[in-house]
Structure formats: C-alpha cells, structure tokens
N, C-alpha and C positions, 0 to 999 in steps of 0.2 A: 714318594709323596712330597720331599722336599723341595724338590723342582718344581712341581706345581704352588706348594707354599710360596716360594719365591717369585713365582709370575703373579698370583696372587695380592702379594705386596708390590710388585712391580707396580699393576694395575692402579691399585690403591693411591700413588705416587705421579700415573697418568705417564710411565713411562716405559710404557711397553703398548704396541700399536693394538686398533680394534680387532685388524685381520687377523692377527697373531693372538688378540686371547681370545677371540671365538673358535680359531681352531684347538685352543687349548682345553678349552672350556668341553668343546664337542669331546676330545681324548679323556677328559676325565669321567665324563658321562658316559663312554663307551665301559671303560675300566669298571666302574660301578657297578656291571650290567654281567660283569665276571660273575661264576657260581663262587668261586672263593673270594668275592673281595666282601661280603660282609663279616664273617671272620676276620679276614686280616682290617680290616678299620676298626673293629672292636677290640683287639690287641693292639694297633699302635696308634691307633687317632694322637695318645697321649704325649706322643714325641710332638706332634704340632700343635702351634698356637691354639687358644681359645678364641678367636678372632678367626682364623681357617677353617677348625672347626665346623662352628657354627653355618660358617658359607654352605660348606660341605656338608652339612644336613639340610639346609634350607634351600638350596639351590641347584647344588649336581644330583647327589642321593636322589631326591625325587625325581628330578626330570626323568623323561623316556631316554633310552637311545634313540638315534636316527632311524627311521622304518629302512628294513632293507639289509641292515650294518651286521655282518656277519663277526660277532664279537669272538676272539677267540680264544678256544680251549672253555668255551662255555655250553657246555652241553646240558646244564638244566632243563631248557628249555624240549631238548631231543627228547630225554628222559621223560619229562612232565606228558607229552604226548604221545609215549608208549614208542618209540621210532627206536630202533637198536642200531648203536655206534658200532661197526665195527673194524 
C-alpha cells in the first residue's frame, strides 16, 4: 500500500502523468474487490497517512471494479452464487 501512498502524493504534487495514475487508480480498485482486502485495510490502513486514508475510503473503496476484470484469488463472488471452486 505504500507505493500506491506514494503515487498518491506524487499526484498531489502533479508529478506523476494522467495515464499513469489512472492505471494506478483502476489496480487499487481491482485490489479492493479482493475477498481479503477488507480485513487487511482494517489492520493496516493505520501505517498510512490520514490524507490516503481518507481518499481510499471516499474514492477507491467505493468505486466498482471494471465489469469483466477477473479479480484474483477472489472467490466471494463464486461462493455467494452457490458455484463450487474446484
């Protein structure tokens, strides 16, 4: 998560390109979409900024994933629909 912090401030700064934090942006919002990353953000949001934070509630967290984006090693979704991983 640190690396996204830091593109984050980069942004902030105007010195890191559009292309480059949209794809950034889309990677976080995929991440999100993990069955375990709400756990792991509630254990370590703490290591980042309140300023990161914050984005990352009001901006990634919510957004959808991209339709289509096969997020992986996220099988909630399989689960939720009765479909058996095997």
């Amino acid at each position: 998560m640190h690396v996204y912090e830091n593109a984050f401030l980069q942004r902030q700064e105007d010195a890191i390109s559009e292309a480059h934090w949209t794809g950034i942006t889309w990677m976080m919002i995929d991440y999100t979409a993990m069955a375990a990353f709400p756990e792991y953000w509630a254990d370590r949001k703490h290591w980042l900024s309140d300023d990161f934070q914050a984005y990352m509630d009001a901006e990634i967290i919510s957004a959808a994933p991209q339709p289509g984006v096969n997020i992986p090693g996220n099988y909630r979704n399989a689960q939720e629909e009765g479909v058996a991983k095997g």
